[in-house]
N, C-alpha and C positions, 0 to 999 in steps of 0.2 A: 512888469506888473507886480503889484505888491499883494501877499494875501490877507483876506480879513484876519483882525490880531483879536485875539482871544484870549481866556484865562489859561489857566497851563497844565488843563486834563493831559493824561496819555495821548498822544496822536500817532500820524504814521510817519510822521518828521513833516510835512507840507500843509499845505491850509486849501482854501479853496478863491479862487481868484475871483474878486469884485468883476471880473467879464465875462464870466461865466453865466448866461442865462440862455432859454430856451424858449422858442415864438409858439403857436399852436394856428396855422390859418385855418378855419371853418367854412365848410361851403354852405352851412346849415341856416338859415336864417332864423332858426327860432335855437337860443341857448340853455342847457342844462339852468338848474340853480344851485348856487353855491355849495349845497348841504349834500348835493346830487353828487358832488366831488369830494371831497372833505366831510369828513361829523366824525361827534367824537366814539359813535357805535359802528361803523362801517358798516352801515347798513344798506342792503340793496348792491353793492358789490363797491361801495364806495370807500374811501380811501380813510383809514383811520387816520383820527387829528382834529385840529381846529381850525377854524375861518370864523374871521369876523370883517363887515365892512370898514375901511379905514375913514370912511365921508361922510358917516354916518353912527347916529346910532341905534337904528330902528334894524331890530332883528329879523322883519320882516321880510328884508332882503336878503336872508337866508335862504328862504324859501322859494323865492322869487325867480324867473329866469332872467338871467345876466343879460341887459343888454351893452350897460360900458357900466366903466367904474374901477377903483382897486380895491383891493381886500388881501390883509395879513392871512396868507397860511400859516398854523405851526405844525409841528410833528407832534405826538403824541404826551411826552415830556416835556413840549416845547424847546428842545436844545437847538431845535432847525425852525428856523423861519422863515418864509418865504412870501414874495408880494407878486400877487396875482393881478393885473391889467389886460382889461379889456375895451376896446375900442374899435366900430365899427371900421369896414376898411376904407373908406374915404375920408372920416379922421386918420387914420394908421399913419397914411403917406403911402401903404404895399401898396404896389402895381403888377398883381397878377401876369401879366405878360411878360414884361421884364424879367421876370421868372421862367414861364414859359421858352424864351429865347436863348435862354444861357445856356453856357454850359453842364450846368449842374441838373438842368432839364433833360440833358440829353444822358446823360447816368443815373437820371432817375426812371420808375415804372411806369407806363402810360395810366394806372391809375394813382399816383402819385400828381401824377402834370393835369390830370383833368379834374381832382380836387381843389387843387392850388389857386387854378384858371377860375373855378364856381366861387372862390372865397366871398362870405359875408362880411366876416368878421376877424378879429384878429387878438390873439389872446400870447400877449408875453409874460414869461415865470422866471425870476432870478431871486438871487440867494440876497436876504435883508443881515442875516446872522445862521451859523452853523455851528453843529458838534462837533467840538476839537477832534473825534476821531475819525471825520471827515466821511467814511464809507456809509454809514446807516443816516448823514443828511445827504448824500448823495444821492441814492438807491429811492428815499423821501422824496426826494426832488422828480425823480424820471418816473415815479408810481405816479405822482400827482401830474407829469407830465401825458403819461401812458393813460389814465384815464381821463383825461378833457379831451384829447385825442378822438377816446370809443365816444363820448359822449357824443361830440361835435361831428362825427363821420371826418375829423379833421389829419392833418398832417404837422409833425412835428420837426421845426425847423430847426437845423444845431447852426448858425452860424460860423462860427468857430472850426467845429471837425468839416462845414460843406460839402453837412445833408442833409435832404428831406428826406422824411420816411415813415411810413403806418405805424398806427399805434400799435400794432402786432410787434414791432420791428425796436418799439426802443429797449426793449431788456433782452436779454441773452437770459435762458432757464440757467436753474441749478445752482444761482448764488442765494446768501443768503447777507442779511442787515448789514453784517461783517466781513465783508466781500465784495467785490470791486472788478469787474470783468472789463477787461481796459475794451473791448468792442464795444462796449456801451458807452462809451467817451472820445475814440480816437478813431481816427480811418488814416490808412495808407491812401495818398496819393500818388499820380505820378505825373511826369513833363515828357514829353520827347525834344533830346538835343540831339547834335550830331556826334555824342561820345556815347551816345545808350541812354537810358531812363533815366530822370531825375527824380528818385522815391523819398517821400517825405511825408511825418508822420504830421499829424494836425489833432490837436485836441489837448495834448500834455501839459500846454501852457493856461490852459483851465484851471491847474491847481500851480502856478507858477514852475512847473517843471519845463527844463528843457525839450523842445524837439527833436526827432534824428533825424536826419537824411544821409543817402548815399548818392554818387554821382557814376555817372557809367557802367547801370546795368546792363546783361543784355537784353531783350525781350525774352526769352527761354527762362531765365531764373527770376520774372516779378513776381510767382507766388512764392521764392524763397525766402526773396524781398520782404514782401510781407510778414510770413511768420516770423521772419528775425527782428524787424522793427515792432512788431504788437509783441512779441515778445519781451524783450528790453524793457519796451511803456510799463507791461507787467509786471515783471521785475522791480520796476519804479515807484508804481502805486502799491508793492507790498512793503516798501521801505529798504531798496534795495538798488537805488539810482545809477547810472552809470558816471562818471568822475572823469576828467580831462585828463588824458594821459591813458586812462583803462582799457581793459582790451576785453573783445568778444568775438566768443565763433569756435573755430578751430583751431586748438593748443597749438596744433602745426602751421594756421595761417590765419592770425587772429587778426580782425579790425579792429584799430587801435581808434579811442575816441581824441578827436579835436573839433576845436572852437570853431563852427560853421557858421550859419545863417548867414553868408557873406553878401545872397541877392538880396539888397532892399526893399524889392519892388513886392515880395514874397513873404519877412521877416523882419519888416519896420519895427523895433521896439520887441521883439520875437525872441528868446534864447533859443540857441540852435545848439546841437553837436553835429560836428560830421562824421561817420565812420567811413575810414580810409584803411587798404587794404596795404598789408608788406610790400614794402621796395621789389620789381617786378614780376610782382602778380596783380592782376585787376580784381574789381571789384566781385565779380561774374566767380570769376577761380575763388574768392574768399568764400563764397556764398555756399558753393557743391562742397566744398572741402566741410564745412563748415552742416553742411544735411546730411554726408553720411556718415560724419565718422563724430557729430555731437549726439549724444543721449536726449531726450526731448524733456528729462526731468534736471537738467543742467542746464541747459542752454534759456532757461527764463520763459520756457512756453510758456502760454495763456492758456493751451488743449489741456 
């Protein structure tokens, strides 16, 4: 996947991937209006910035509540823009239940699964144009995301990282325009084989960065799993990617990166890394070796 190409502000070395967009399902049948999400005084709790209908030019539909249509957001300075669709769900094509049935239902909250199931409507948000420094139209993106969410009592779909999740749930406190909390973009999954967990991150390929996986965890070390893969990601989104051949973890028993994404079925079109543990030791021994004895301001935390 290639990223939108841009003039040649500072950035953080990556762009943000033309696949990168975000659904919103509504169980609400009556919708915010446009101005309810966006204006340019954030007033009422609403999202500083611009919206105008793209089908029209009657500004009346500003005001109005959304029943379908699109409409250009921009950011504040207009460096981010974004296009907002809405369509009720029996144009959409969503089939609430099909949702309901998955697996992804079954990792989500029961109030999560019994919003999804009510949907009216259905509201997706992706990137039309962004600011080369990618963080502050990011952060743009999932405010405007975060609040059609509160408005709609709705649930915000990531595709991509495969979650749903409350509008409580899409930012992580504490950052700020200039700052990029890889939780709010990526999630650790996992497989079970017959070798231990297949842990693989999802989300990184949003800004055309590769994904990590490791193969043969044990069940005992998946939250290590975890902090070392959102680690790394973080690492990546501060412009500090990890490179084929490089190594991570513990000086004494470092995971060396190579060219992964081997299963198809998983990483069609995907950039993968695999991290692979020293000639006889496994995956599991990289991971402890690698918790007690790395410092958590070295080893690429996100904490």
């Amino acid at each position: 996947m290639k990223p939108w190409q841009f003039g040649r502000p500072k950035g953080p070395g990556f762009g943000i991937s033309a696949h990168f967009y975000l659904t919103i399902v509504s169980p609400s049948s009556t919708l915010p209006t446009p101005a309810e999400i966006v204006n340019p005084t954030a007033i009422a709790g609403a999202v500083e910035g611009f919206c105008v209908p793209l089908s029209s030019s009657d500004k009346s539909l500003l005001t109005t509540p959304i029943r379908r249509g699109a409409f250009a957001v921009a950011s504040p300075d207009r460096k981010t823009v974004l296009k907002l669709l809405t369509l009720p769900k029996e144009e959409s094509g969503f089939n609430p239940e099909l949702f309901a049935q998955s697996d992804l239902a079954s990792m989500s909250s029961p109030e999560v699964v019994a919003r999804v199931r009510g949907t009216w409507f259905v509201l997706q948000l992706a990137f039309e144009s962004h600011d080369a420094r990618v963080y502050p139209a990011v952060r743009f993106f999932l405010r405007v995301a975060k609040r059609i969410g509160e408005l709609t009592d709705g649930v915000v779909a990531d595709p991509i990282s495969q979650r749903y999740t409350l509008p409580e749930d899409v930012l992580f406190d504490g950052t700020t325009d200039f700052q990029l909390d890889v939780r709010d973009v990526a999630t650790v999954r996992f497989r079970h084989r017959s070798d231990g967990l297949h842990c693989f991150t999802l989300g990184m390929q949003k800004f055309s960065l590769p994904e990590l996986e490791v193969y043969g965890c044990d069940q005992e070390v998946e939250p290590l799993a975890v902090r070392l893969l959102l680690g790394a990601c973080q690492s990546a989104l501060r412009g500090k990617p990890l490179r084929e051949g490089g190594r991570i973890g513990a000086p004494s028993m470092p995971l060396e990166v190579r060219p992964g994404g081997l299963d198809p079925t998983l990483w069609k079109d995907v950039a993968c890394f695999e991290l692979l543990p020293p000639t006889q030791h496994t995956v599991s021994e990289a991971l402890i070796a690698w918790a007690q004895g790395v410092d958590a301001q070295d080893n690429g935390s996100f904490a």
